[in-house]
FIDRENLUM-274101 format. One record per atom (N, C-alpha, C, CB): residue in three letters; x, z negated, y. Coordinates in steps of 0.05 Angstrom, whole numbers, plus 32768, in hexadecimal, padded with zeros to 4 digits. Last residue first. Glycine has a CB too. Example, Ala and Ser with C-alpha at 12.3 -4.5 7.8 and 13.67 -1.06 7.14 Angstrom:
<atoms>
Ser81017F727FD3Ser81117F717FEBSer81027F638001Ser811A7F8E7FF4Ala81087F647F8EAla80F67F647FA6Ala81087F647FBEAla80E27F4B7FA7
</atoms>
This chain:
<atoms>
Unk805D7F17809BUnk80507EFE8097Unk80587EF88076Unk802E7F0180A0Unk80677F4280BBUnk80817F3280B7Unk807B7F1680A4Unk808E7F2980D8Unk80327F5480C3Unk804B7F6B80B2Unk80657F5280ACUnk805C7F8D80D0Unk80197F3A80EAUnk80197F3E80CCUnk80217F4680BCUnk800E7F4380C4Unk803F7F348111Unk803A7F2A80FEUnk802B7F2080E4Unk803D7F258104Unk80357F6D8125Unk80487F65811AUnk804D7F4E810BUnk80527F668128Unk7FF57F66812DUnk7FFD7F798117Unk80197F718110Unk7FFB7F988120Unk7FCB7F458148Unk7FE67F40813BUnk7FF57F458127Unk7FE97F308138Unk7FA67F5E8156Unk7FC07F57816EUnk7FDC7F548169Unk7FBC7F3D817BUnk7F857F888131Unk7F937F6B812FUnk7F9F7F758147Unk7FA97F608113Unk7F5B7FA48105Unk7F587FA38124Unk7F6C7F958123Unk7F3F7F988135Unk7F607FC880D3Unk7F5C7FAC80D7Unk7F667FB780F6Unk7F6F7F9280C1Unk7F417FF9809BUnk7F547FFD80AEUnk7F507FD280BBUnk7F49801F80C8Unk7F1E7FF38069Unk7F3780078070Unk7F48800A8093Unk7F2880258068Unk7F087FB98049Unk7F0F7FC88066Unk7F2C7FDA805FUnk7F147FAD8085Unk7EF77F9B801CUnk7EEB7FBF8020Unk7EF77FC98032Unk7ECB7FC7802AUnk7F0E7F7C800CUnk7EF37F6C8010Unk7EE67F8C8017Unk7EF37F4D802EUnk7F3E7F8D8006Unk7F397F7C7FF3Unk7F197F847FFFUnk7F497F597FF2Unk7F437F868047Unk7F4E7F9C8031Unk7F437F998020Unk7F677F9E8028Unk7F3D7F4E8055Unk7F387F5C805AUnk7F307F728041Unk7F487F5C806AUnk7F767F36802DUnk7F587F31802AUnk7F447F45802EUnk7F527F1E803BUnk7F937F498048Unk7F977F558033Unk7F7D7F528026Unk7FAE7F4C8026Unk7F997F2F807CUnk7F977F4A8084Unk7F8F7F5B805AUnk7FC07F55809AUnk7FA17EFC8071Unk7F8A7EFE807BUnk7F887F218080Unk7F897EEA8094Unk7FDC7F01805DUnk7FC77EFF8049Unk7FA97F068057Unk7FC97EDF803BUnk7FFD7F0E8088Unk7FED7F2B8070Unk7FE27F1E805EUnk80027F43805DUnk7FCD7EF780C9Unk7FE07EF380B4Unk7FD97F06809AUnk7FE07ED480ACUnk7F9D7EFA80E2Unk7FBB7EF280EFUnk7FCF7EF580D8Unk7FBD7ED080FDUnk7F677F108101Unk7F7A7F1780E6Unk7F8B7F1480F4Unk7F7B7F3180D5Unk7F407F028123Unk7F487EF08112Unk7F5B7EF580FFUnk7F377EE78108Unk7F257F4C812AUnk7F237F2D8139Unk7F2B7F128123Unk7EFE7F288146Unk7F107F7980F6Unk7F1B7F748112Unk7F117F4B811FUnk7F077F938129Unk7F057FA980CBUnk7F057F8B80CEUnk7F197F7F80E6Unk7F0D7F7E80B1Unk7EE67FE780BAUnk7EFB7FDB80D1Unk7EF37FB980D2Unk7EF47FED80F4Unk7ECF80108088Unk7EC97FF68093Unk7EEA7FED80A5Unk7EBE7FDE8076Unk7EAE80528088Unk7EC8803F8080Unk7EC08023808EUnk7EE9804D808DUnk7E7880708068Unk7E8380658077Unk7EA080568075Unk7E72805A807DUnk7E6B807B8031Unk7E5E808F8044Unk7E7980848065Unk7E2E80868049Unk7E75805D800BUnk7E8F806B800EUnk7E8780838020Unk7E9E80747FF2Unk7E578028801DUnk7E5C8031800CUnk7E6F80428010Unk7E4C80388002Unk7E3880008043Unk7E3F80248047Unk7E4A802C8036Unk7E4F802E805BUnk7E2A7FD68023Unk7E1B7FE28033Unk7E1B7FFF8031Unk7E207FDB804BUnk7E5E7FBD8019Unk7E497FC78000Unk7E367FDD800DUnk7E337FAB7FF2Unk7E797FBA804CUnk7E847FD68034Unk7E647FD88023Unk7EA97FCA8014Unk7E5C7F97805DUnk7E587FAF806CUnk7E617FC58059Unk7E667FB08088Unk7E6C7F6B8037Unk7E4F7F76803EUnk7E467F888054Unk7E3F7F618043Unk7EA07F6B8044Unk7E967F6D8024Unk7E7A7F7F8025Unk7E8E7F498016Unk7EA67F588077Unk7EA97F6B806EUnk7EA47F7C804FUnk7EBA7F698075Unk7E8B7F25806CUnk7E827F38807AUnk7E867F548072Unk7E8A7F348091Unk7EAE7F0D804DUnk7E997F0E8042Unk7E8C7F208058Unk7E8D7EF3803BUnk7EE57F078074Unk7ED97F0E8057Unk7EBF7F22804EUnk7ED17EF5804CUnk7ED57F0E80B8Unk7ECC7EFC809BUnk7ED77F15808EUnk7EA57EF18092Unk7EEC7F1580FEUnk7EDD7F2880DCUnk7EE77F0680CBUnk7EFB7F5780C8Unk7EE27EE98127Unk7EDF7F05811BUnk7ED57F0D80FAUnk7EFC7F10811FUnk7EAC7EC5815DUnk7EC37ECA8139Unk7EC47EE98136Unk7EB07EBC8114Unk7E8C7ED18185Unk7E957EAD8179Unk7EA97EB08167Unk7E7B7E9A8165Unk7EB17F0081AAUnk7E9F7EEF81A5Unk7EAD7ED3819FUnk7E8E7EF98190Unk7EE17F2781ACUnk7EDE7F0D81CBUnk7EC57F0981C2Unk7EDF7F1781F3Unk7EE97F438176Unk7EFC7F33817EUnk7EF77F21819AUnk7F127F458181Unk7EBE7F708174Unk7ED07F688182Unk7EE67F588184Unk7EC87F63818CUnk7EB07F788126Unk7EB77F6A8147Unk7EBB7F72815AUnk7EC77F5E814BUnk7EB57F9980FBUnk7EAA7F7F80FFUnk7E9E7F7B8119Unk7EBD7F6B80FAUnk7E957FDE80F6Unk7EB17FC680FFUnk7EA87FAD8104Unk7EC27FCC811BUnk7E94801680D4Unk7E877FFF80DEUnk7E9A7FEA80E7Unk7E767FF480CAUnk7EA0805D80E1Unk7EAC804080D1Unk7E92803080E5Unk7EDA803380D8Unk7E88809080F6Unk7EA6809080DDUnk7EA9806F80CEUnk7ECE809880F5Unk7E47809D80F6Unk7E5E80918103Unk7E6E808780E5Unk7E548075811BUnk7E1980A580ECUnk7E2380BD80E4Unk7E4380B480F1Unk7E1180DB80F2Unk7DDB809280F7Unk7DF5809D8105Unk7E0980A98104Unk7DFD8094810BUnk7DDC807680C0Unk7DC6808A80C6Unk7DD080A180DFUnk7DAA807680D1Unk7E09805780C9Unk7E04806680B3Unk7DF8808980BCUnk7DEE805380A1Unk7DF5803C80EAUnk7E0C804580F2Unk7E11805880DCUnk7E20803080F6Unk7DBE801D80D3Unk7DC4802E80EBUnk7DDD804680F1Unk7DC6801A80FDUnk7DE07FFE80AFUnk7DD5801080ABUnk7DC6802F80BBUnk7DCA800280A3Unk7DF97FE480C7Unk7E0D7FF380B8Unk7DFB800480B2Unk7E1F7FE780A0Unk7DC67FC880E0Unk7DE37FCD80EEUnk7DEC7FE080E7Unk7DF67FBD80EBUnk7DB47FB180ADUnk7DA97FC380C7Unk7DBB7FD080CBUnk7DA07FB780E0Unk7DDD7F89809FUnk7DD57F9F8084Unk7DC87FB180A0Unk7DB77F918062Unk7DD97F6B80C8Unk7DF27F7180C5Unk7DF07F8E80B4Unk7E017F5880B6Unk7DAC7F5380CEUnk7DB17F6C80D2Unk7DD27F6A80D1Unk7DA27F7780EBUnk7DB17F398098Unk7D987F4D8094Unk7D9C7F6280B1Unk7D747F388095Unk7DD87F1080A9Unk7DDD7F1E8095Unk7DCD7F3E8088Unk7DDB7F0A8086Unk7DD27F1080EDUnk7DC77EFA80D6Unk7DD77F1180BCUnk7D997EF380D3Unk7DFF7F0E8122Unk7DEC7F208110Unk7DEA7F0880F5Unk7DFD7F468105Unk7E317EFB8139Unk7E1C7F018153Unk7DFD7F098140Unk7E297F22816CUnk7E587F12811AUnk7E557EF58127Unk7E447EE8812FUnk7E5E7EF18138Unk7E597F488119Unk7E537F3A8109Unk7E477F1E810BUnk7E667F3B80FEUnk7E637F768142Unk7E657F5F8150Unk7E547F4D8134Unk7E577F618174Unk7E607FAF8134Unk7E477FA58134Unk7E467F818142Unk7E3E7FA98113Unk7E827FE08150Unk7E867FC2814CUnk7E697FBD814AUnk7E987FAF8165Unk7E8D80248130Unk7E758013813FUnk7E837FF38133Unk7E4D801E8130Unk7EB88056813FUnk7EB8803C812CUnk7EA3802C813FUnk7EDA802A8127Unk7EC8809C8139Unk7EB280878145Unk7EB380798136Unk7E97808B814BUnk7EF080D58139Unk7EE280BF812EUnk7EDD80A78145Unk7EF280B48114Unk7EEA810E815AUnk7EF680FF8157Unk7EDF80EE8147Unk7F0480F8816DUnk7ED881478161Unk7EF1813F8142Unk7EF78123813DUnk7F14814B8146Unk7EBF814E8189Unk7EDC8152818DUnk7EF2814C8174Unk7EE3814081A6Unk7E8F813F8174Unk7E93815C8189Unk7EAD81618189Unk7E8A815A81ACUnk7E938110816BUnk7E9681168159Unk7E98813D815DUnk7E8181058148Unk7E8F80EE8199Unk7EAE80F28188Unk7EAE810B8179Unk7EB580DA816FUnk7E6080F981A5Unk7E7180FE81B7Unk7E9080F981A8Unk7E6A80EB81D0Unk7E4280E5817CUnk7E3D80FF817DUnk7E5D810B8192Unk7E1A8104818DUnk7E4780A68187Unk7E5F80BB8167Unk7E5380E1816FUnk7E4A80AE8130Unk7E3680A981AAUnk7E4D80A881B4Unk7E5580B7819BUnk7E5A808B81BDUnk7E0580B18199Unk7DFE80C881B6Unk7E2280C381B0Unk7DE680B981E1Unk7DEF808B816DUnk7DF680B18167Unk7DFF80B4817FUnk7DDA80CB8161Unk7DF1805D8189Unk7E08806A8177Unk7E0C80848171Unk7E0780628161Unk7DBC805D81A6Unk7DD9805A81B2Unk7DF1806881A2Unk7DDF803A81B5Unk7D9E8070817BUnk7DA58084818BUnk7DBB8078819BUnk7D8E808E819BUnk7D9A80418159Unk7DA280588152Unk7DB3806E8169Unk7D8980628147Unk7D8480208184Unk7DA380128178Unk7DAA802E816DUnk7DA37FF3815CUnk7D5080388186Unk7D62802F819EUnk7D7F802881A0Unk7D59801B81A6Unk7D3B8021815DUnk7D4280458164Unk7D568043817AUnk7D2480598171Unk7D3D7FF28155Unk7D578006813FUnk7D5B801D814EUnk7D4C8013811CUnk7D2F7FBD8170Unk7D307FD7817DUnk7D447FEC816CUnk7D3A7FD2819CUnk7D347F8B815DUnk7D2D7FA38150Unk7D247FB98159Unk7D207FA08141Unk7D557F658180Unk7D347F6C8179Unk7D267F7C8172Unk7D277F6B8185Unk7D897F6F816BUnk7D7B7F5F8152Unk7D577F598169Unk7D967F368145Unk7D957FA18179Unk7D8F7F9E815DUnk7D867F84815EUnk7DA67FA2814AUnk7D947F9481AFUnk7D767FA381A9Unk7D7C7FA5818FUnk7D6E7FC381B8Unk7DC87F7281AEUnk7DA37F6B81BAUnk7D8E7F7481B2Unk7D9C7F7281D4Unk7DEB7F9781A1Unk7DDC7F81818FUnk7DC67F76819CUnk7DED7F688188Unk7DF77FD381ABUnk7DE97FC781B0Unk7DDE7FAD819DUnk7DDD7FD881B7Unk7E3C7FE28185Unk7E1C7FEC818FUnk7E0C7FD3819FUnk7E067FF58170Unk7E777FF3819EUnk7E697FDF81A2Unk7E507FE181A9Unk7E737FD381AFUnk7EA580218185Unk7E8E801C81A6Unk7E7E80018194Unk7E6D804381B2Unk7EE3803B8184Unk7EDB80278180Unk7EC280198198Unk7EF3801A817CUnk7EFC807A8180Unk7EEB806E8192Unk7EE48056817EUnk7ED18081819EUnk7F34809D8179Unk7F2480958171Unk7F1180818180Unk7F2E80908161Unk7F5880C0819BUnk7F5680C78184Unk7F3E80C08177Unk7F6980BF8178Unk7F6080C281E4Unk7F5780B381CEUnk7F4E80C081B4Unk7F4480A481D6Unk7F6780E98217Unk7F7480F081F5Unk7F7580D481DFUnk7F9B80FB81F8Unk7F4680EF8239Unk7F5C80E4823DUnk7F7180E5821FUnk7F5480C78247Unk7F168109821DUnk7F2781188228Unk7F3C810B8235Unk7F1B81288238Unk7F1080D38207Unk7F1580E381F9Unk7F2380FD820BUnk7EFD80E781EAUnk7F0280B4823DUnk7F0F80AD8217Unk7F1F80C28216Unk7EF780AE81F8Unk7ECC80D88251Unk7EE580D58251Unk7F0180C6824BUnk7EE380D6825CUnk7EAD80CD821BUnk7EB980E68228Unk7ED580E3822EUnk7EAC80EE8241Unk7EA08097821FUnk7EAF809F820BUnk7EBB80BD820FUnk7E9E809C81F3Unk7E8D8091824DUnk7EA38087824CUnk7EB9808C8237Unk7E9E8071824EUnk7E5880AF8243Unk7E6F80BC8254Unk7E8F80A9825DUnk7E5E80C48271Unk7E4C8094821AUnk7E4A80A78213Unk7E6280AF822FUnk7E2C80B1820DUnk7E3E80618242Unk7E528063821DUnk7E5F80768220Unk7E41806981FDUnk7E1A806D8261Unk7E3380608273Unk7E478066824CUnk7E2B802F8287Unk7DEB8081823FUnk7DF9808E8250Unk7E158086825FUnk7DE980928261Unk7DE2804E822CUnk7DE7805F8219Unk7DF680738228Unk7DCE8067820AUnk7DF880158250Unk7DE780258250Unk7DED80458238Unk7DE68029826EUnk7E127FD98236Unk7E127FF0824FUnk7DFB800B823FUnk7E3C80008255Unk7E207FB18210Unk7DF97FB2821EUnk7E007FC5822EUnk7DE67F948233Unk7E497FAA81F5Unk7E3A7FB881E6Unk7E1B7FBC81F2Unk7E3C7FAB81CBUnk7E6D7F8581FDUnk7E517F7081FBUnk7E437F8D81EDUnk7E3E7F5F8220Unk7EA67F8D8213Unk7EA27F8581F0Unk7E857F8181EAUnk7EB37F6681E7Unk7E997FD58204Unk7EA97FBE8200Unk7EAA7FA78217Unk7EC57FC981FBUnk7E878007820EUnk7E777FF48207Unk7E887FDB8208Unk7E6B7FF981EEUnk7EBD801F81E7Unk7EB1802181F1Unk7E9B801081F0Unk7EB1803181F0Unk7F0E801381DBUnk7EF1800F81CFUnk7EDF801981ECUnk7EEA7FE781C3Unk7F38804981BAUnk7F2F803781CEUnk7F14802E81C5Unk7F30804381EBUnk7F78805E819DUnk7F59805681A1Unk7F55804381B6Unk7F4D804A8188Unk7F9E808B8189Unk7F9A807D81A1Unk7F7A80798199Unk7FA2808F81BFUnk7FC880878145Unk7FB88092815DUnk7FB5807B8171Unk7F9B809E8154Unk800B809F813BUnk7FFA808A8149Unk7FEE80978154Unk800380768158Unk802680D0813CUnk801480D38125Unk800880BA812AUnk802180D88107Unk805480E28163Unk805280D0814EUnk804480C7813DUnk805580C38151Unk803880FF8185Unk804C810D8179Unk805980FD8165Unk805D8117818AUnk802B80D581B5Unk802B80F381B3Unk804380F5819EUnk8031810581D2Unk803080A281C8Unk802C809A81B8Unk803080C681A3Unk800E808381BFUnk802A80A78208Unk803C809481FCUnk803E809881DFUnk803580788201Unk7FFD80C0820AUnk801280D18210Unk802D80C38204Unk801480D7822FUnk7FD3809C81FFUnk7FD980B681E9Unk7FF380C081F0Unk7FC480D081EAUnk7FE5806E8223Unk7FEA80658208Unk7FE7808981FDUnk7FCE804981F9Unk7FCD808C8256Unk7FE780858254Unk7FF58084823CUnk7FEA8071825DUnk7F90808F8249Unk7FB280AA8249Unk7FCA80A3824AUnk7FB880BD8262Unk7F878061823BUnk7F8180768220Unk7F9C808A8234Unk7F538089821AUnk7F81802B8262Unk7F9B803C8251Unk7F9C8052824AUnk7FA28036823DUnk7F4F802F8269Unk7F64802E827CUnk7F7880388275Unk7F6B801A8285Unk7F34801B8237Unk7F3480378240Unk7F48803D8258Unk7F19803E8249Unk7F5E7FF98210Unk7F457FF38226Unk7F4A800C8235Unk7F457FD4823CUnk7F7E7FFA81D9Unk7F777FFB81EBUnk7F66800081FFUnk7F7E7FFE81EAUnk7F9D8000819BUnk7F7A800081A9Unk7F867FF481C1Unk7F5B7FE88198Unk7FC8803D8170Unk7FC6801A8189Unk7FAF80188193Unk7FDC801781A9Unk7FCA803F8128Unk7FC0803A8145Unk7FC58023815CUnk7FA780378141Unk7FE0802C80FDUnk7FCD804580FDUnk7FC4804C8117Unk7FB4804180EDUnk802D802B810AUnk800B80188105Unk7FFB802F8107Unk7FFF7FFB8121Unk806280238108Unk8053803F80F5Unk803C803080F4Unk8061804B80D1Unk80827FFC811CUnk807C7FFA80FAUnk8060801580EEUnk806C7FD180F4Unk809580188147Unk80A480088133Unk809A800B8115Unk80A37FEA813BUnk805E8027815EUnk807180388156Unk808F802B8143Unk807980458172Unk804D7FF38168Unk80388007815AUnk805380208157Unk801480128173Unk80777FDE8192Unk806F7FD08170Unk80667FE18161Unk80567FB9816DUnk8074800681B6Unk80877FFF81AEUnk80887FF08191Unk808F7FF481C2Unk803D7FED81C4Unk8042801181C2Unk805F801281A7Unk8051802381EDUnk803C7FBF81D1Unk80267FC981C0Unk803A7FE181AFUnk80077FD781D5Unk80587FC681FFUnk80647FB681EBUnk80597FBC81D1Unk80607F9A81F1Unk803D7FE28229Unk805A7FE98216Unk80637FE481FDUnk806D7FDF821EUnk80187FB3822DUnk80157FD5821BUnk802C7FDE821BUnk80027FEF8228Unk80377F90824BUnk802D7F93822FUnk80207FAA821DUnk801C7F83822EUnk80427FBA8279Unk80597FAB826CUnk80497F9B824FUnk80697F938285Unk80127FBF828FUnk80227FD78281Unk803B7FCC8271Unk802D7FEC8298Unk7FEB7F818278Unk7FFD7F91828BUnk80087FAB827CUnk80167F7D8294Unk7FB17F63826FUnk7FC67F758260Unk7FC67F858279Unk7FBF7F868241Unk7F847F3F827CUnk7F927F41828DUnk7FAE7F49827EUnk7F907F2A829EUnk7F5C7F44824BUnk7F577F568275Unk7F687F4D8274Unk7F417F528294Unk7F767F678215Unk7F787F4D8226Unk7F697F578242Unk7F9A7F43822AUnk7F757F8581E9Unk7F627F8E81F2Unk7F617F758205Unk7F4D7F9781DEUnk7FA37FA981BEUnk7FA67F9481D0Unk7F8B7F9781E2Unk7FC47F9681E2Unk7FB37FB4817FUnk7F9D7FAC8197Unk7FA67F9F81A3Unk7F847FA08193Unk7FBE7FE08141Unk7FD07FC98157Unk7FBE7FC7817AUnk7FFA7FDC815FUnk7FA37FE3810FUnk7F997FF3812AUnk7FAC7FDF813DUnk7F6F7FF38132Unk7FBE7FEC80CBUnk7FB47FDA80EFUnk7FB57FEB80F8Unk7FC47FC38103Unk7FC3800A80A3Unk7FA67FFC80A3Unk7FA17FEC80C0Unk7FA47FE48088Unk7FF68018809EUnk7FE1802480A6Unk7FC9801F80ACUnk7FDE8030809BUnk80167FE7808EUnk800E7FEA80AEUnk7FEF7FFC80BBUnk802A7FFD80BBUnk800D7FEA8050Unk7FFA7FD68065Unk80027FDD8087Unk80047FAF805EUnk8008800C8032Unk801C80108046Unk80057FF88054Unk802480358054Unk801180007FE8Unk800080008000Unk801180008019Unk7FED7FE88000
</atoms>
């Protein structure tokens, strides 16, 4: 197993300097990570930084509460992407999932994975786990499904908790091999990163990609 491949190396701090995205940059190219995430501010700086080494650039959208407007997503994710973000990490609407507004949670997700997906790129929906009873958690993935979006993702990482175990267990059973599963927020160490893996996730969100590699 190449365990780097599986991190997305993040730094998603408000108050990250160019001098910590260096740092990001500089790690994520050391150990060959699947990715650096970053807060859309970055996306050109980090692709150009990053050009020609096979790290992709992601960013999240919506981030982190997931209540902006379907229209404010969709054209943030645009421009993302024509900044040269590879992959979009958006944050659906939990408010209107859990008052069962589905159609409403559907179409947020189709309009941005439609907007990756125009350009090749992949879409990872944070359902924010933490925040969801177990029935929609099964919703959720299921929605995202129905959506047509590349992976499901725990978290954010700025709620109450990140990824579980057992969460991720119960988004793989869910999506099955229609979808991939991203486990993000609390992975500090390669046992907590192996678990993960183990539990269904093909790729892990962490800050603390170098030490998980050194762990």
């Amino acid at each position: 197993m190449n365990l780097a491949k599986y991190i997305d190396h993040t730094i998603l701090a408000q108050d990250a300097t160019k001098v910590d995205v260096d740092k990001i940059i500089a790690e994520a190219k050391e150990y060959n990570f699947a990715s650096v995430v970053v807060n859309p501010y970055w996306v050109a700086y980090v692709a150009d930084k990053l050009k020609g080494t096979g790290i992709n650039t992601v960013t999240v959208i919506g981030f982190p509460l997931g209540a902006n407007t379907t229209a404010t997503k969709v054209f943030e994710a645009n421009e993302a992407l024509k900044n040269g973000a590879d992959e979009i990490d958006m944050v659906l609407n939990v408010g209107e999932l859990k008052a069962g507004n589905n159609d409403a949670v559907y179409h947020d997700i189709k309009e941005v994975v439609t907007a990756g997906h125009n350009l090749g790129k992949k879409v990872k929906v944070i359902i924010e786990t933490c925040l969801l009873t177990d029935d929609e958690k099964v919703l959720a993935c299921e929605l995202c499904k129905k959506a047509q979006a590349d992976f499901v993702k725990t978290s954010t990482g700025f709620s109450k908790a990140g990824a579980k175990v057992e969460d991720v267990a119960l988004m793989k059973r869910t999506v099955g091999n229609d979808l991939e599963v991203k486990a993000s927020g609390g992975i500090h160490s390669k046992e907590d990163a192996l678990a993960m893996i183990e539990a269904g996730a093909s790729r892990l969100g962490a800050s603390s990609g170098v030490k998980i590699m050194n762990s």
